[in-house]
C-alpha positions in Angstrom: 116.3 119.8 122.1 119.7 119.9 123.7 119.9 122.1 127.2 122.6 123.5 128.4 123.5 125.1 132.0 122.9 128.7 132.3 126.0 128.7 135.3 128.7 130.9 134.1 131.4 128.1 133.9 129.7 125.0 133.6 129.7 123.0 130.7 127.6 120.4 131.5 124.9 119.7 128.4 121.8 117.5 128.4 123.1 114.1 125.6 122.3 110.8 125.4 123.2 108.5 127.9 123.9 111.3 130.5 123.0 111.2 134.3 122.5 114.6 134.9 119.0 116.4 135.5 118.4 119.7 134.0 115.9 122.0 135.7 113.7 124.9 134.7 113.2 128.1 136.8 110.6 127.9 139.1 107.4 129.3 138.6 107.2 131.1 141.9 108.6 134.6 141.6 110.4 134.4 145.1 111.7 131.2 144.7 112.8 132.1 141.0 114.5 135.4 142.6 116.7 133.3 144.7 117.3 130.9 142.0 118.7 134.0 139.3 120.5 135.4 142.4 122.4 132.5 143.1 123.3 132.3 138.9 124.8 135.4 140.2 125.1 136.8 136.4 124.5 140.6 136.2 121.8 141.7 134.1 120.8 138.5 132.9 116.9 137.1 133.1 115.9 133.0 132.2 113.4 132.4 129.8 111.5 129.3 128.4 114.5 127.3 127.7 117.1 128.4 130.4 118.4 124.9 132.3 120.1 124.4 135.6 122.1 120.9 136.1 121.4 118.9 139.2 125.7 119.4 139.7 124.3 122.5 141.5 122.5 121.2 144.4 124.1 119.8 147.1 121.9 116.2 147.0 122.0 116.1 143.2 118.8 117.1 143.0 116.3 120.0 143.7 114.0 119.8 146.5 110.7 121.6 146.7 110.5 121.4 150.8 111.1 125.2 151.4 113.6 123.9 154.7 116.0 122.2 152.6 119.6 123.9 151.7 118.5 122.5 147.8 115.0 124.2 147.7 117.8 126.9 145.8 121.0 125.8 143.8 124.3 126.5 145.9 126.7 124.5 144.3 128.7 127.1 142.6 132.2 126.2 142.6 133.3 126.4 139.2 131.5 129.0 138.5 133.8 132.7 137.9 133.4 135.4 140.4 133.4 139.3 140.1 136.6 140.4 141.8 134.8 142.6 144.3 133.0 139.5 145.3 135.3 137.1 145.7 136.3 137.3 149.4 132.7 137.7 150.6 131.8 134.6 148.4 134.4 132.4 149.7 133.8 132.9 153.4 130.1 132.7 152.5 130.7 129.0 151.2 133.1 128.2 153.9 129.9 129.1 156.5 127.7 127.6 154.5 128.8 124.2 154.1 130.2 124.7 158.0 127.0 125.3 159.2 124.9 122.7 157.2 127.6 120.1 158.8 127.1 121.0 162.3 123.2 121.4 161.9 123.4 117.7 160.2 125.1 116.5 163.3 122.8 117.9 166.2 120.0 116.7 164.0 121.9 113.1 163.6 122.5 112.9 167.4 119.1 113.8 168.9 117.8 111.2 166.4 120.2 108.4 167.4 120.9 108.2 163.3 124.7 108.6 163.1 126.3 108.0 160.9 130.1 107.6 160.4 130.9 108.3 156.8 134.8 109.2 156.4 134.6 110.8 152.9 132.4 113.7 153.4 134.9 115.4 155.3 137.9 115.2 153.2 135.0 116.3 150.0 134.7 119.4 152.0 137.8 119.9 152.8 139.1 119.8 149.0 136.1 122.4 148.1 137.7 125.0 150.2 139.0 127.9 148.5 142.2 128.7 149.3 141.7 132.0 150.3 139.6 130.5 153.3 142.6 129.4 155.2 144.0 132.8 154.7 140.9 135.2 155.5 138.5 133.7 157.6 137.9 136.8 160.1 136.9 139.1 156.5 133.5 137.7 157.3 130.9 140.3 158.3 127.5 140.4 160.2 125.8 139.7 157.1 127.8 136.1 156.7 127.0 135.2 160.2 122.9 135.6 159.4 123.3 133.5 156.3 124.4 130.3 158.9 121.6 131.2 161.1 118.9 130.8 158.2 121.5 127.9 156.8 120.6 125.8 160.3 116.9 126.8 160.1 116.0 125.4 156.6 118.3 122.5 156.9 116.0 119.7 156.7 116.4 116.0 158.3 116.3 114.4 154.5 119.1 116.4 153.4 120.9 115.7 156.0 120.7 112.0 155.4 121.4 112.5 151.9 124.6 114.6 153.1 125.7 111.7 155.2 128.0 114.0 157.0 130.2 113.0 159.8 129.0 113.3 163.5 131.7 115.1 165.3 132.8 115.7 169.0 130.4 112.9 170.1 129.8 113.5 173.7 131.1 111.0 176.3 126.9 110.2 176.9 126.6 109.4 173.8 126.3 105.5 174.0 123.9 105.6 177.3 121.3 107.9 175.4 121.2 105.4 172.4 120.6 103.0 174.6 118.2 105.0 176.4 116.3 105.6 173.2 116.5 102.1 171.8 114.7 100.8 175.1 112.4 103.9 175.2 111.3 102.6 171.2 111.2 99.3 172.8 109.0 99.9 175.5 106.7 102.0 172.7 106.3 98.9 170.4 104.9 96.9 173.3 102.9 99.4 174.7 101.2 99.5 170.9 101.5 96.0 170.6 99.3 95.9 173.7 96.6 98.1 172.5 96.1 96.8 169.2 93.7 94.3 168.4 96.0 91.7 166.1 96.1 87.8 166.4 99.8 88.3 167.5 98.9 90.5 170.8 96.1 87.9 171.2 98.8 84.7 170.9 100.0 85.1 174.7 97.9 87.4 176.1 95.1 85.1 178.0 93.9 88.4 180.0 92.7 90.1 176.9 91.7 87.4 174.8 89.1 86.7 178.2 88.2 90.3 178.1 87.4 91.1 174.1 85.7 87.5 173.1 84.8 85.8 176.6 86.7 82.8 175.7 88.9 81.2 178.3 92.2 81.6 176.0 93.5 81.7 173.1 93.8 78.3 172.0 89.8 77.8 172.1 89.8 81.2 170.1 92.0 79.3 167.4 89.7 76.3 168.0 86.4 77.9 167.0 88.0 80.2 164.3 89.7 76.9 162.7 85.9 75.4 162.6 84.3 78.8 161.1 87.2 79.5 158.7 85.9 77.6 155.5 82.7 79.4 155.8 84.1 82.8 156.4 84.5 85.6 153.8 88.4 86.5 152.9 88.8 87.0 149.3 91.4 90.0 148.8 88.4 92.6 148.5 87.4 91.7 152.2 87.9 95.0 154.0 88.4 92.6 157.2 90.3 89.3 157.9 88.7 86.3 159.1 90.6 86.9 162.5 89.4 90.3 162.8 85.8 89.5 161.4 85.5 86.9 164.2 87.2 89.0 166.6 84.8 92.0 165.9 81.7 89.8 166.0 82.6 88.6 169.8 83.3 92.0 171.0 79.8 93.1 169.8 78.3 90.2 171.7 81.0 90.1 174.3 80.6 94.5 175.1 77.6 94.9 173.5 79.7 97.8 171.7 78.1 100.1 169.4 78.6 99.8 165.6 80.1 103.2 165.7 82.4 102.4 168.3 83.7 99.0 166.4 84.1 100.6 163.3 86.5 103.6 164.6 88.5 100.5 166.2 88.8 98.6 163.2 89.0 101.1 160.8 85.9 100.4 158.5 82.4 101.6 157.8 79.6 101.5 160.2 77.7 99.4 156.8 81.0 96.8 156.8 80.5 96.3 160.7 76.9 95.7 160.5 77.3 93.2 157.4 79.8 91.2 159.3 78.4 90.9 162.5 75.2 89.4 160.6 77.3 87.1 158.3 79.9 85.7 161.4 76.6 85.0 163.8 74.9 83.3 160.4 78.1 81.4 160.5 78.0 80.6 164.1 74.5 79.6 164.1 74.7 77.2 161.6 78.3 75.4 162.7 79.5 76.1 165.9 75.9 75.7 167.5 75.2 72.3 166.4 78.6 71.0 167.4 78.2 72.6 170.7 74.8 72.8 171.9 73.2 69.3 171.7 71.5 66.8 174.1 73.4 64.5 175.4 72.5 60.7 175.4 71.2 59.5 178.9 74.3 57.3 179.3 76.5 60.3 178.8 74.0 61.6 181.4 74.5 59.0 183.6 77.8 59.2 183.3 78.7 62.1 184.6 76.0 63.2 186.7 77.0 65.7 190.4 77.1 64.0 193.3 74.4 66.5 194.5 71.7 64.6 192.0 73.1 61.0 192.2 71.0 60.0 195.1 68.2 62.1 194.8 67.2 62.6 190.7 69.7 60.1 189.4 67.7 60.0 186.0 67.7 63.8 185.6 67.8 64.5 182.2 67.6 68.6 182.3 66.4 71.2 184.5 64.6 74.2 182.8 64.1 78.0 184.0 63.1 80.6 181.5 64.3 84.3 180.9 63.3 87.5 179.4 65.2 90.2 177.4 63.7 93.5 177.0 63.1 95.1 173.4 64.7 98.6 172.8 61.8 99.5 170.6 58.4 97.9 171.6 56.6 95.8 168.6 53.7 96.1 167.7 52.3 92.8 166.5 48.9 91.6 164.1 46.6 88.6 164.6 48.3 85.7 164.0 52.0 87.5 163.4 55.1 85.3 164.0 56.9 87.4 167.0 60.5 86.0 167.0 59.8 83.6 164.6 57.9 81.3 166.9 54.8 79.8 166.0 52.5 81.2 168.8 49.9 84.1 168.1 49.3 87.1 169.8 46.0 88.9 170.0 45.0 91.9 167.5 47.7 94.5 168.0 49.4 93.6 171.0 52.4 95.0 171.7 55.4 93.2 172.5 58.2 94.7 175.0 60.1 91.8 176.0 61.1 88.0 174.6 61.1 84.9 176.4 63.3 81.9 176.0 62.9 78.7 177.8 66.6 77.0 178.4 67.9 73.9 179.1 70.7 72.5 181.1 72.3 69.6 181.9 73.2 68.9 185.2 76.7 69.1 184.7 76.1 72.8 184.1 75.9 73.0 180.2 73.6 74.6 177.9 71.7 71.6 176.1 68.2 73.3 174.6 67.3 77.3 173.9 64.1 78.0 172.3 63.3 81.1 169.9 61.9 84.1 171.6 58.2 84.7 172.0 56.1 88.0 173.2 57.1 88.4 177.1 52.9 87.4 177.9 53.4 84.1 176.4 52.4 81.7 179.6 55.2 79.1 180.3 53.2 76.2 179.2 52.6 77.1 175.5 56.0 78.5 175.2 57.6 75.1 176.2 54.7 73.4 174.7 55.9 74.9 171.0 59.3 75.2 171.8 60.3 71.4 171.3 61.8 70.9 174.3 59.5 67.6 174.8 59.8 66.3 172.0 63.8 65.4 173.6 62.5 63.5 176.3 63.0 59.4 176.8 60.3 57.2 178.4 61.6 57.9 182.3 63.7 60.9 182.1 63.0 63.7 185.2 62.7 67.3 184.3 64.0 69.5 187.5 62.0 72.8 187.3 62.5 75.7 189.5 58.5 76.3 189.6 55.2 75.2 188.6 55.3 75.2 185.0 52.1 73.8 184.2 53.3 71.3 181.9 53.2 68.0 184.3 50.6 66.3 182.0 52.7 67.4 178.6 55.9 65.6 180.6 53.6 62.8 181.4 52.7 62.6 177.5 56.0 61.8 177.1 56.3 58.9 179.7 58.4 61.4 182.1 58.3 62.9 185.7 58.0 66.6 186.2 59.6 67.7 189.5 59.4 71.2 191.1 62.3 71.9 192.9 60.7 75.3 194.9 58.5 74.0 197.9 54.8 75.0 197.6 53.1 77.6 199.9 51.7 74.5 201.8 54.8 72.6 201.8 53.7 69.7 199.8 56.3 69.6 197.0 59.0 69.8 199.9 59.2 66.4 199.8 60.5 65.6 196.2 63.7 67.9 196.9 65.6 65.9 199.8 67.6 67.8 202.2 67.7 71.4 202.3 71.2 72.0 200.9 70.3 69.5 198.1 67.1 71.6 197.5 69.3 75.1 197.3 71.7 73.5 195.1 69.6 72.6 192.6 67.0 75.8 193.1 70.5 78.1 192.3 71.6 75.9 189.4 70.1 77.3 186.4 69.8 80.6 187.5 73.7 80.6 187.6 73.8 79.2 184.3 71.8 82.1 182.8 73.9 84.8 184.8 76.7 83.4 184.1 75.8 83.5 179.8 74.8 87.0 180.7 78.0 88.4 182.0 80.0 86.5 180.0 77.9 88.3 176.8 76.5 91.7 177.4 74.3 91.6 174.9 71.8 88.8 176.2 71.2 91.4 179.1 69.3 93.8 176.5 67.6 96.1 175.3 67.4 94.3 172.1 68.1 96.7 168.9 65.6 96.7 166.6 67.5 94.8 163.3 68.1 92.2 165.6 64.1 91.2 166.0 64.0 90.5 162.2 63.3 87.2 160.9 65.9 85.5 158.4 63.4 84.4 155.5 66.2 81.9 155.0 66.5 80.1 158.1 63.1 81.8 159.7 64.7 82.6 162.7 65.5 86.2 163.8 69.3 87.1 164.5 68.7 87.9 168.2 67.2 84.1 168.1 70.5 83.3 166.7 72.8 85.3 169.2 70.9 83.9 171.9 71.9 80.4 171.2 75.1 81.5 169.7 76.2 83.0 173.5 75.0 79.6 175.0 77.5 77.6 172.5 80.5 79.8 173.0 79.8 80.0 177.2 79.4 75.7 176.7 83.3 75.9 175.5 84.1 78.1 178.4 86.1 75.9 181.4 84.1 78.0 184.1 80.8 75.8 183.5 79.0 76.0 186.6 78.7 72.3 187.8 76.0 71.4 190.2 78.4 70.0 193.1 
């Protein structure tokens, strides 16, 4: 069907191969009024077919954003005027397109957008009827409403779309560009700073320290570059690796809520839970290996502190246990794995901490963690089943804070147990050496376990209760996992605590 403009004048008809767009009448009554009012053709109503052209708006197109000077056709020029109306038309036009440029222009400069575009102006200037030039003071009271509304509907996409020149730039113009452009500046980095990307992690030591515990961002890269071909990032992954790994230390690192992570990253309390358990899987099963290990006596040797060279120079490790409390106590059958140890627990006893038995070398890293049992566990069975004997060499010496009842397993083995607290009597006194050697070595493992605790949060407790369940895969529970987890990334960390 072939439309034609309704404006009195125009000629313009919907062919092939034109560029025009032809419009219907809106359905709105208001906004239809205003459309048949600006037709301006007495007695005449649209109906199904009636057309406007886009000729008729000032962007070449209607705009449905009730501020813009085309939410109604005023592009009229062509079109025949009553003579009664003539006069007030023109000076309405002239007002019009006046107003709409100096609205464009104060809404160009307080943005910092102008634009310099010589054409407009000489357009506007040819548009003018001439009885402008002759009449401009016919204008009444009416006129000067119509280019108050004219500056209050005027919207910043037509204006851009206008491309009107900016006149009578003010001398301060330049400084308050500037001004902007360094006030933008500043902006970015401010929320550069508070996002969590890899790029405001690159040179940022501070926060990379404060979000993962790692001493920068090159061991960050180190351990990602390690976990990356085990990670999840196919292009459904609502997370990248970075961020995956990055949300999993902040969970250790804070001990943050789920909630809390998943408002920072954007994601679903369900996606955050799912990746915390897959990255610490991940963790468990490559990073701790590679960096939790016992180290061969020469390597031992090697390196041992001054502070043990004279006195224990064939220390192998010095053990100390700790507990973590349970957020929900458990409440545990005859012969139920607890932590996925092997030890058993009597008829319904209820379980309100765990207890881990660590290693560490006398240089100050982490070389043995053992799975969690039920808080009563006595420290003999719980390094008895924890396998820490079975790392021992024919002549090692096993530094131990206090009486751990296992001097007969250590002998088993063809080691020496020695207690590094003096007895009530006195008689173990002897087996330390001077007093400073004796505080040294008393403080070393203890500082070791702060130290893991600070550095992760979560290894202070209470445990949540998902935690404390038991992989059937692996048979170990995920705090298990965390736990040794914490001492691998703390054994990268350049703040070791060597006994000196």
């Amino acid at each position: 069907m072939v439309h034609t403009c309704v404006v009195a004048g125009c000629r313009n008809r919907r062919t092939p191969g034109t560029t025009l767009s032809f419009y219907r009448f809106p359905r709105d009554p208001e906004r239809k009024q205003r459309w048949i009012a600006a037709v301006n053709r007495e007695g005449w109503v649209p109906n199904e077919g009636s057309r406007l052209c886009s000729t008729h708006f000032i962007s070449g197109k209607q705009v449905k954003n009730p501020r813009s000077p085309d939410y109604v056709p005023s592009v009229f020029t062509s079109a025949p005027l009553s003579p009664n109306m003539k006069e007030a038309s023109a000076c309405e036009m002239y007002d019009k397109q006046e107003a709409q440029v100096e609205a464009a222009n104060a809404l160009l400069f307080l943005q910092g957008q102008g634009r310099f575009l010589e054409d407009h102006g000489q357009t506007i200037s040819q548009e003018e009827p001439e009885s402008i030039s002759s009449s401009p003071s016919s204008c009444d009271e009416e006129d000067i409403k119509t280019e108050d509304d004219v500056e209050k509907e005027i919207s910043l996409t037509s204006v851009e779309q206008m491309g009107s020149p900016v006149k009578n730039i003010p001398p301060d113009y330049e400084s308050s560009l500037e001004a902007l452009k360094k006030e933008n500046m500043e902006l970015r980095e401010s929320l550069e700073k508070m996002s969590l990307t890899e790029a405001s992690f690159r040179n940022d030591p501070e926060k990379v320290r404060f979000y993962t515990g790692l001493p920068n961002y090159f061991v960050f890269e180190t351990v990602m570059l390690l976990l990356m071909p085990h990670m999840k990032g196919d292009k459904n992954a609502k997370l990248s690796k970075f961020q995956q790994l990055l949300l999993t230390l902040m969970r250790l690192r804070l001990d943050l809520k789920n909630q809390d992570l998943a408002y920072r990253f954007g994601v679903k309390v369900a996606t955050v839970t799912r990746t915390v358990h897959r990255i610490i899987n991940v963790m468990f099963t490559t990073l701790v290996p590679t960096a939790v290990f016992w180290p061969s006596r020469a390597e031992l040797r090697k390196n041992l502190p001054a502070a043990l060279r004279c006195t224990y120079p064939d220390c192998a490790v010095i053990i100390d246990c700790f507990r973590v409390s349970l957020e929900k106590a458990l409440n545990v059958d005859v012969n139920q794995e607890v932590a996925s140890t092997a030890l058993t627990v009597p008829a319904q006893a209820t379980v309100n901490e765990l207890k881990y038995v660590i290693g560490v070398a006398p240089q100050g890293v982490v070389t043995f963690v053992s799975r969690g049992s039920p808080g009563h566990v006595s420290d003999k069975n719980l390094v008895e089943s924890s396998g820490l004997l079975c790392k021992l060499l024919p002549g090692d010496v096993v530094l131990a804070e206090h009486d751990f009842d296992i001097e007969g397993l250590v002998a088993a083995r063809k080691a020496e147990l020695k207690i590094t607290s003096s007895g009530q009597d006195g008689e173990n006194f002897s087996l330390v050496g001077t007093l400073s050697d004796k505080a040294s070595v008393h403080k070393h493992v203890g500082k070791v376990i702060d130290m893991v605790k600070r550095r992760y949060s979560m290894l202070t407790g209470p445990v949540e209760s998902p935690f404390t369940l038991v992989d059937r895969t692996s048979n170990v529970s995920t705090f298990d996992k965390i736990v040794q987890v914490a001492c691998a990334l703390n054994n990268l960390c350049i703040s070791a605590a060597p006994l000196e």
